[in-house]
C-alpha positions as CSV (number, residue, x, y, z in Angstrom):
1,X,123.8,69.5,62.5
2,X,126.3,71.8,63.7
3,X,124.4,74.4,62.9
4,X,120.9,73.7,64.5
5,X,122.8,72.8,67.7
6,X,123.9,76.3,67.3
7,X,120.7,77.9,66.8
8,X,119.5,75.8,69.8
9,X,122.2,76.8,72.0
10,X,121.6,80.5,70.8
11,X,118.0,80.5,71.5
12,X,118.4,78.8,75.0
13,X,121.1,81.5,76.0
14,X,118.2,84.3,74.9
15,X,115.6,82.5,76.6
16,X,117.7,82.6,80.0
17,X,118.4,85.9,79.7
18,X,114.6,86.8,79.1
19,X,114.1,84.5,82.5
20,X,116.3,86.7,84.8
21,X,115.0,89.7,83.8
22,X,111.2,88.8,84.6
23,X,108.7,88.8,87.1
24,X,107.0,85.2,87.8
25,X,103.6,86.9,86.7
26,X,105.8,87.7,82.9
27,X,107.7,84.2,83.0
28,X,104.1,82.1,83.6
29,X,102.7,84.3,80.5
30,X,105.6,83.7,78.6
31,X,105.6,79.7,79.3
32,X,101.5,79.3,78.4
33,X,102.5,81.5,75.3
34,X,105.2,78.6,74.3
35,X,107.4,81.1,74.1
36,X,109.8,79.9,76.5
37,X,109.3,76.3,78.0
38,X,109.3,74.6,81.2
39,X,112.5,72.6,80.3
40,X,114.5,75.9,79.7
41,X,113.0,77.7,83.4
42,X,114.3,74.0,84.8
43,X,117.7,74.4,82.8
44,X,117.8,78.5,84.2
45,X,117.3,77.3,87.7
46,X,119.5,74.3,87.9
47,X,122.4,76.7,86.2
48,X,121.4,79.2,89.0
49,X,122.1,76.5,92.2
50,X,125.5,75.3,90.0
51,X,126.4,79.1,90.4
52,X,125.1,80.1,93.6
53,X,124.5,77.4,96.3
54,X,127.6,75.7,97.0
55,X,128.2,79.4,98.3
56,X,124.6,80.1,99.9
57,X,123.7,76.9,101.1
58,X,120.3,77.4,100.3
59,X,118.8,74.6,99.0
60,X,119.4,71.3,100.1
61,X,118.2,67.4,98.8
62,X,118.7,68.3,95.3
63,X,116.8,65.7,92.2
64,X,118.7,65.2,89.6
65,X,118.3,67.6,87.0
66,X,117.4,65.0,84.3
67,X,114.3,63.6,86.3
68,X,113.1,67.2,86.8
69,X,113.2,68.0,83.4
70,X,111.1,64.6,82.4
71,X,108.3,66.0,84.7
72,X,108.7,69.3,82.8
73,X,108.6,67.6,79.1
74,X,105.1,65.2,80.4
75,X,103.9,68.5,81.7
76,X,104.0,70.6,78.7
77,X,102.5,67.5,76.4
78,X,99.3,67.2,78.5
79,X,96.4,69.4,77.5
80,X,94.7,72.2,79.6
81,X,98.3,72.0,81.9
82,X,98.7,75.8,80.5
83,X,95.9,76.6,82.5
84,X,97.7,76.2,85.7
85,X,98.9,79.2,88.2
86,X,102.3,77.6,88.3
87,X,102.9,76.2,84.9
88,X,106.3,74.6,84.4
89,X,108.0,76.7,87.5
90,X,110.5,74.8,89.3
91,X,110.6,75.4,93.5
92,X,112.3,74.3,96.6
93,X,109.7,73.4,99.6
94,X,111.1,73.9,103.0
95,X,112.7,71.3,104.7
96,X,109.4,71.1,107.3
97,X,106.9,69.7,104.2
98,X,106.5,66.5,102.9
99,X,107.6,65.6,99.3
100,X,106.7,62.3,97.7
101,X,110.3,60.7,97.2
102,X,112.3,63.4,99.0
103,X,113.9,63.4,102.9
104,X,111.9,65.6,105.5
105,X,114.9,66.2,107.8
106,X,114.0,68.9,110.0
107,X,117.7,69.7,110.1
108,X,118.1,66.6,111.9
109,X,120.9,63.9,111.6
110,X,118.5,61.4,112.5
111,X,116.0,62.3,109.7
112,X,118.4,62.4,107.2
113,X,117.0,59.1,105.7
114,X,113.1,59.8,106.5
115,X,111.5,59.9,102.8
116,X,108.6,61.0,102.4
117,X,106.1,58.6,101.2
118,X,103.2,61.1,100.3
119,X,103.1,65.1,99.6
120,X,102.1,67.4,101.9
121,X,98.6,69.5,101.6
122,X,101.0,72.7,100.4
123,X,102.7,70.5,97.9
124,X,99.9,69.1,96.2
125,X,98.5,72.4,96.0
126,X,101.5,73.2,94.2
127,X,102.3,70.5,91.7
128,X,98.3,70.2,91.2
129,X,99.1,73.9,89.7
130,X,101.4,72.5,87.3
131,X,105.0,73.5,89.7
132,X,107.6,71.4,89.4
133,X,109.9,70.3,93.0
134,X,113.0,70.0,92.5
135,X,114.5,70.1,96.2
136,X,114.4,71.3,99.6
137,X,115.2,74.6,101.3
138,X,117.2,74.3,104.7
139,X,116.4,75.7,107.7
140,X,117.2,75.8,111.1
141,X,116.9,72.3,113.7
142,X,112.9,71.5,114.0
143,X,113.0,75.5,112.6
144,X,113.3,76.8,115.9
145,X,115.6,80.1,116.1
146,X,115.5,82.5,113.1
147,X,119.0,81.7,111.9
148,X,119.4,78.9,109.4
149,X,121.9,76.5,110.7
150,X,121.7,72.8,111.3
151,X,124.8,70.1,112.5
152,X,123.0,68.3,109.5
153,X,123.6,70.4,106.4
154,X,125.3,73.6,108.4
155,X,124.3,77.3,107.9
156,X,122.6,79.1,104.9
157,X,124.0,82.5,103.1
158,X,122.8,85.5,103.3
159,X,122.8,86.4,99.7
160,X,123.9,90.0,99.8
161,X,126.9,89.5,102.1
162,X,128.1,85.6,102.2
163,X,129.4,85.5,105.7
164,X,126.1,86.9,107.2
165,X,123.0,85.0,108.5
166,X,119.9,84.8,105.9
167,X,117.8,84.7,109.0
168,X,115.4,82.0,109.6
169,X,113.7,79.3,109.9
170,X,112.8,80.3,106.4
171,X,116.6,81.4,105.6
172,X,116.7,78.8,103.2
173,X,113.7,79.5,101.0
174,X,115.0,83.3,101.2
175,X,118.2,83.0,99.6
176,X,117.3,80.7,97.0
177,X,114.7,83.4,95.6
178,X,116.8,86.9,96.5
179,X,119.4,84.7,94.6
180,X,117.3,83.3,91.8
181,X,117.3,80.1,92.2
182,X,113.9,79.6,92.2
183,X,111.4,82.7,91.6
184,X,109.5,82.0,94.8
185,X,109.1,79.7,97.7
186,X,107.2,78.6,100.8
187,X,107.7,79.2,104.3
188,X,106.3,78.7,107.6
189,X,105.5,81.6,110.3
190,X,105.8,81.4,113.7
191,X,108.0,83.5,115.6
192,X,108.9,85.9,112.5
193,X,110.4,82.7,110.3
194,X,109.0,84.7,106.9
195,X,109.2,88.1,107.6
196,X,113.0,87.5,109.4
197,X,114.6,86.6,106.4
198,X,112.7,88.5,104.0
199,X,114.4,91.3,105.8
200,X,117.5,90.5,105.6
201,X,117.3,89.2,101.9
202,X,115.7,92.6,100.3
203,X,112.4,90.6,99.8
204,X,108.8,90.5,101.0
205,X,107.7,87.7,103.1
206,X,104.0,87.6,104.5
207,X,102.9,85.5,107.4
208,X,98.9,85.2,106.5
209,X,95.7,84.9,109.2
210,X,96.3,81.3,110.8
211,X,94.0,78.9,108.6
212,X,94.1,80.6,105.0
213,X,97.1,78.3,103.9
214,X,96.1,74.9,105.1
215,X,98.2,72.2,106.5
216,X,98.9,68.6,108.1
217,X,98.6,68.9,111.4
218,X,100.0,65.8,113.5
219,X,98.6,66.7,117.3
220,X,95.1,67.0,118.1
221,X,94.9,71.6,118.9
222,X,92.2,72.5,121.4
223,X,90.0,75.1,119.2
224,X,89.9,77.0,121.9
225,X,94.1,77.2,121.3
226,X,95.3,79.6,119.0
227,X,97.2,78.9,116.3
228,X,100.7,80.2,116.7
229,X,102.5,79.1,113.3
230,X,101.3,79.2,109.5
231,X,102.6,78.3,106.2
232,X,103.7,81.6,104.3
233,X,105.7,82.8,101.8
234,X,108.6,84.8,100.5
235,X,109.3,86.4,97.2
236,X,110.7,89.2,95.1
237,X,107.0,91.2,94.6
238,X,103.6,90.7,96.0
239,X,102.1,90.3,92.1
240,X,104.6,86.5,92.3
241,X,103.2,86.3,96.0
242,X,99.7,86.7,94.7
243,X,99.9,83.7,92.4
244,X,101.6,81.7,95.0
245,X,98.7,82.1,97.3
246,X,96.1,82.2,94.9
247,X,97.3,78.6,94.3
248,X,97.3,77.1,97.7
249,X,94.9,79.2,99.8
250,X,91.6,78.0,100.7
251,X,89.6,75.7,102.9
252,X,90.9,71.8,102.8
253,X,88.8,69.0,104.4
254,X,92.3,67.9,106.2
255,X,92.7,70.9,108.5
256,X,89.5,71.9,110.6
257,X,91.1,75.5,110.8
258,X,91.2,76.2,107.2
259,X,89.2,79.0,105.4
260,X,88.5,80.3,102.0
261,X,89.1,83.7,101.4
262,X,86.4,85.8,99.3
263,X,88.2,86.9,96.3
264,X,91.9,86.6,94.3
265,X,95.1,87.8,95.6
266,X,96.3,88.2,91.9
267,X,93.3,91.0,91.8
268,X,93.4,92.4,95.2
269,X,94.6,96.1,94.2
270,X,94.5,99.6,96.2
271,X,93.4,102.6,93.5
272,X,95.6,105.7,94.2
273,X,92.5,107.9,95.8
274,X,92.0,104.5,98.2
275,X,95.7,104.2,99.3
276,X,96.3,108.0,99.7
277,X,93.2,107.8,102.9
278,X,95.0,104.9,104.6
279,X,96.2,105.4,108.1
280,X,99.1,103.8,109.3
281,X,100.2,103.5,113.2
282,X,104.0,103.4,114.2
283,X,104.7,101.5,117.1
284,X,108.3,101.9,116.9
285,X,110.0,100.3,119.4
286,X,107.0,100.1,121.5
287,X,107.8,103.3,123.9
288,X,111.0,102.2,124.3
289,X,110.6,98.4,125.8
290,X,111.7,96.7,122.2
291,X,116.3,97.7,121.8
292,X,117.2,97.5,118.1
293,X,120.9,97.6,116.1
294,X,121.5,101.2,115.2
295,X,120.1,102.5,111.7
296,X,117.0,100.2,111.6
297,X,114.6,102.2,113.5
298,X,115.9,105.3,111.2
299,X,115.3,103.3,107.6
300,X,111.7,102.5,108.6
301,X,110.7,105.9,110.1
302,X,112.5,107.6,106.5
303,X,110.6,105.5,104.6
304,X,107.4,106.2,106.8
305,X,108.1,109.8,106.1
306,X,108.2,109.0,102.3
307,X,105.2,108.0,102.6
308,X,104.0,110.4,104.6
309,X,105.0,113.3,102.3
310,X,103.8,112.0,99.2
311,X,101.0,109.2,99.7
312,X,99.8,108.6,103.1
313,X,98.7,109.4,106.7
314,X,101.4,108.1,109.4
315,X,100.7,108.1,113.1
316,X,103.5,107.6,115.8
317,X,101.2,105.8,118.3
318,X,102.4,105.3,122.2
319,X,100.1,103.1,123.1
320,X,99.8,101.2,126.4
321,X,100.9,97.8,125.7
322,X,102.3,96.1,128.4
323,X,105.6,94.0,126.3
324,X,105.9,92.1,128.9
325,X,103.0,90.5,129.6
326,X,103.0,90.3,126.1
327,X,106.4,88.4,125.7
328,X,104.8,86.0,128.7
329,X,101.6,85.2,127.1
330,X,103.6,84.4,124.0
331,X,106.4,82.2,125.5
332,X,104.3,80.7,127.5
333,X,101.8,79.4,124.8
334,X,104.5,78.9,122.5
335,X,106.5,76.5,124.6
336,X,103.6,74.5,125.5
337,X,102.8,74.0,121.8
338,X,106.4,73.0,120.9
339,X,106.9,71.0,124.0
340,X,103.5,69.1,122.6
341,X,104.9,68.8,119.3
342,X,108.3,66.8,120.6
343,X,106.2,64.9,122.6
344,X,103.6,64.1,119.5
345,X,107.0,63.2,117.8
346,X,108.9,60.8,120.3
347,X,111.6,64.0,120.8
348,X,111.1,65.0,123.8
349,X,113.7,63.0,125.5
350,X,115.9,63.9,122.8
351,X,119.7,65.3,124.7
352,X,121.5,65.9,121.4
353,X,118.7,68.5,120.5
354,X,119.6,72.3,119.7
355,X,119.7,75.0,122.6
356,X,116.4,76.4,121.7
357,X,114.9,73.1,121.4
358,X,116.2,72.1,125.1
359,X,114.8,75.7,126.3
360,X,111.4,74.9,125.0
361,X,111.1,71.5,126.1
362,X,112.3,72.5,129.9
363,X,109.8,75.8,129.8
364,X,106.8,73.3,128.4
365,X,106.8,70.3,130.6
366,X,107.0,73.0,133.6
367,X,103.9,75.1,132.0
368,X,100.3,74.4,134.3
369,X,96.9,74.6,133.2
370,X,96.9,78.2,135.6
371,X,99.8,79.4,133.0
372,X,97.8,79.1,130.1
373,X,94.9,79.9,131.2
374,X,96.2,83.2,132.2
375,X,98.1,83.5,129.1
376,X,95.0,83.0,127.0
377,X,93.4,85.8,129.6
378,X,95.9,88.1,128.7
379,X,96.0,87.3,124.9
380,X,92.3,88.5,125.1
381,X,92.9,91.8,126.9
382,X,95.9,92.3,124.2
383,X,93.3,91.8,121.3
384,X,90.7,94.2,123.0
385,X,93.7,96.6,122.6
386,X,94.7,96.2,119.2
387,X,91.0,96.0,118.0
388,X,90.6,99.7,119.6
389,X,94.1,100.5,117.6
390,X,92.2,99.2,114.4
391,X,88.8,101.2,114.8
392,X,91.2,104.0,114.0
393,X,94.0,102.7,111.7
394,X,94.7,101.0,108.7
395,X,97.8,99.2,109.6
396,X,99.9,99.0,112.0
397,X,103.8,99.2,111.4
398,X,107.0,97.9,113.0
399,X,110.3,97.1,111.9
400,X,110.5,93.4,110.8
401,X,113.9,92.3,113.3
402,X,115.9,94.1,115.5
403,X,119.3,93.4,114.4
404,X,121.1,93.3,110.5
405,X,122.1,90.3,109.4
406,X,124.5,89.1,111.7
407,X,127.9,87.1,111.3
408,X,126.7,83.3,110.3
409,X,128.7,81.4,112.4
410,X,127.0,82.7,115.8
411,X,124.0,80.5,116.9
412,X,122.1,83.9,117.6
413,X,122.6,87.4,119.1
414,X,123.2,87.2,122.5
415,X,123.3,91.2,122.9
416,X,121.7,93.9,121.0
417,X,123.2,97.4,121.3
418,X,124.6,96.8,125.6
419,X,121.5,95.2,126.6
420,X,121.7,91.4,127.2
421,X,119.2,89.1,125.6
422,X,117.3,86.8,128.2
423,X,116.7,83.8,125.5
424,X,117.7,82.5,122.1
425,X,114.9,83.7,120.5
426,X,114.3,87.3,122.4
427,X,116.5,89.3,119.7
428,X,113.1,88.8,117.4
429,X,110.8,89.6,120.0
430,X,109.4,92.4,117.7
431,X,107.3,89.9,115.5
432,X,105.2,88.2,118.5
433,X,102.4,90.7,118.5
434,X,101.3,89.6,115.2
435,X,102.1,85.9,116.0
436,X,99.9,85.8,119.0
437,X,96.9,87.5,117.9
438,X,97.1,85.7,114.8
439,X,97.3,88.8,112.3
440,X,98.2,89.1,108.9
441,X,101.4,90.7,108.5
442,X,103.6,91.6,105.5
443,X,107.6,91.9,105.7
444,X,108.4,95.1,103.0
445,X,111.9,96.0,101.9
446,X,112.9,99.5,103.6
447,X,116.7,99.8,102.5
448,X,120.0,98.9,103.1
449,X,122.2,100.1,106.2
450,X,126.2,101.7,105.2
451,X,127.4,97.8,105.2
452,X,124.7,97.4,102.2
453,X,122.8,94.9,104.4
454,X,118.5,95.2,103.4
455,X,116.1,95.4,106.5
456,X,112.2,95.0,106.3
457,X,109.2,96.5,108.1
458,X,105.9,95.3,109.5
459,X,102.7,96.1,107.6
460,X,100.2,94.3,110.1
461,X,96.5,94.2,109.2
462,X,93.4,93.2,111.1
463,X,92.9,89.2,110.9
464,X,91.2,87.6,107.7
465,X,92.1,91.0,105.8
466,X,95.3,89.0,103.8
467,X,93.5,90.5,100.5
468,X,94.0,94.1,102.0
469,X,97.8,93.5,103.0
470,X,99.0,92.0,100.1
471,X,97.4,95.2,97.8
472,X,99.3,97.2,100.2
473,X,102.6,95.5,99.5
474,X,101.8,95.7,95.5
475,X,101.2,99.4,95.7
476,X,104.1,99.8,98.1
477,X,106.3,97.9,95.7
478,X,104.9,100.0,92.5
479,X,106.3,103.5,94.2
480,X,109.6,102.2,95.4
481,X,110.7,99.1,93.3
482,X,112.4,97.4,95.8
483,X,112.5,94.3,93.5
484,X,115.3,95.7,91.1
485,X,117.7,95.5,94.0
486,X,119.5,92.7,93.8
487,X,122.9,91.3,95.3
488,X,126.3,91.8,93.7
């Protein structure tokens, strides 16, 4: 007896080793192969939060390991379940989506009981491709702000330096994956809440075209309205991306804005000859209107000129965009949505609320039908603008924040290099082009700064061309290998 418990222990110690050292796209084969199971990825994870979380913070509303690992033992008796994208993998769903059984706080004290009594769209995608949940990842209050901190659970980890912010509202989802917790996760998009803390976690994090991941929505949106926040996600490479999206992209008869796309994400790929005629636009820091903490403007531009050199055609565009009627059009629309959103939810009149929640709520009520409609009429003449930047460019690139990880116990940057920020939210003003126009946008690793903190860049495509960005990211990531960084 002593013996096989040996051997078992033995072989589950070799089959956690072969786990940390694999993709998602390696681990999946290796679990429909029987060569490793879902109870030993569920054993590797839960030893993973043990080691890391109580430091991170990351993931929050833990089940108990032994009912996750009955889900994994029905999974792997019932036939055809090796079938599925996500066979066996255990994730963490942001604290913003519903999961059957689990609390959907929103950061909030007073959600702290509010269980969930059915999944949300995202989640059903995801179990329905044989993942197993096995908790929450925090975010920020109502997942306003990009920094991850909540008077209910308190502030996530970054996961290369432990008193630094992981960003946000994502922050949650991002340390769990850059520390391998879980091998990827969802997110949601709105004012930079993927590609923020994909930054500052060394990992890629794509806000897709409004519509391609579908979702509940709880207030009625005029069509004509765009859409200013998606579902994403966040992960190590764009190959585990691809199988994430590939498994809960597509049109669903629950959201009226949802759309298939035409063809995989797992096969999207750019051939050498393709990428190598690709022209890429640098906006920079938009002729000077967008500040930025020393050394990030200087990581993306070095690796710009990497690419340049050896692959590439790089343009440093000064076009005339006007930031800020650009920053108007965007608060404007975006605190009328949020303001409709607390309203929808009966938290509106809500004084214990965050900062940025009270900022959005007294910028919303005050918003007229003129303000939007002139918003809207400015949104239009921004998209005329970008379209003309697209009849002669691939992509267009920016850096993903414009500040390092910053110190975890501040509720945000109030001043980036002298100049004083107007807002709580202003210090990521550089993600709102993409936001308001509703383009598909990629976060990609470009290096660390001399404090070893990571920082990301923009790869923005033209809308509906997800497929296109994402085999961008996977060629990107085959030249530099940002995924074999990881944190000490």
């Amino acid at each position: 007896h002593e013996s096989i418990g040996l051997q078992k222990h033995q072989a589950s110690e070799i089959n956690k080793l072969m786990i940390s050292k694999t993709s998602l796209q390696e681990t999946i084969q290796k679990t429909t192969s029987g060569e490793i199971s879902p109870v030993d990825l569920v054993e590797y994870s839960y030893e993973q939060i043990k080691k890391h979380n109580p430091s991170l913070n990351a993931i929050i509303s833990l089940k108990k390991k032994s009912l996750v690992i009955k889900e994994a033992e029905s999974l792997f008796k019932k036939k055809n379940n090796e079938q599925k994208l996500l066979f066996g993998i255990p994730l963490a769903v942001k604290d913003l989506f519903d999961v059957k059984d689990l609390p959907t706080t929103f950061g909030l004290p007073r959600f702290k009981n509010n269980i969930a009594k059915k999944n949300s769209i995202l989640v059903d995608r995801l179990i329905n491709q044989g993942a197993l949940v096995l908790g929450k990842t925090n975010i920020p209050e109502l997942a306003l702000g990009s920094h991850t901190k909540n008077t209910l659970f308190g502030a996530t980890s970054n996961a290369f330096d432990e008193g630094m912010s992981a960003g946000g509202s994502s922050g949650g989802a991002a340390s769990a994956v850059a520390s391998s917790m879980i091998p990827v996760a969802d997110g949601s998009d709105m004012m930079g809440s993927c590609r923020n803390p994909a930054a500052f976690s060394n990992l890629y994090g794509f806000r897709p075209t409004p519509g391609l991941i579908p979702e509940n929505r709880i207030m009625k949106i005029d069509e004509q309205f765009p859409l200013l926040s998606t579902p994403g996600c966040l992960a190590k490479t764009p190959g585990d991306m691809s199988i994430f999206l590939d498994a809960v992209c597509g049109k669903h008869s629950m959201d009226p804005f949802s759309f298939d796309m035409d063809g995989s994400f797992r096969e999207a790929t750019l051939g050498e000859e393709e990428f190598s005629k690709m022209r890429i636009a640098w906006l920079g820091d938009m002729n000077g209107s967008y500040v930025f903490e020393d050394g990030i403007l200087n990581l993306c531009e070095e690796m710009l000129k990497q690419l340049e050199d050896n692959y590439l055609f790089v343009d440093h565009v000064s076009d005339d965009i006007d930031t800020n009627l650009l920053w108007e059009a965007w608060t404007t629309l975006r605190s009328r949505n949020i303001y409709l959103y607390l309203k929808e939810s009966n938290l509106k009149d809500d004084e214990s609320l965050s900062h940025g929640a009270q900022h959005e709520m007294n910028m919303g009520k005050q918003i007229s039908t003129e303000d939007l409609n002139r918003s809207m009429k400015m949104r239009s003449e921004l998209i005329k603008k970008i379209d003309h930047l697209f009849g002669e460019y691939d992509f267009l690139a920016m850096p993903s924040a414009q500040v390092f990880p910053f110190d975890k116990n501040t509720n945000y940057p109030k001043k980036i290099s002298g100049k004083e920020m107007q807002t709580y939210h202003q210090w990521m003003e550089v993600t709102i082009l993409s936001s308001l126009l509703g383009l598909p946008t990629i976060s990609i690793p470009v290096g660390f700064n001399e404090n070893n903190l990571p920082m990301g860049m923009q790869i923005i495509g033209r809308k509906k061309e997800d497929l296109r960005v994402i085999s961008f990211a996977k060629r990107y990531e085959q030249i530099f290998g940002y995924s074999n960084v990881t944190p000490t």
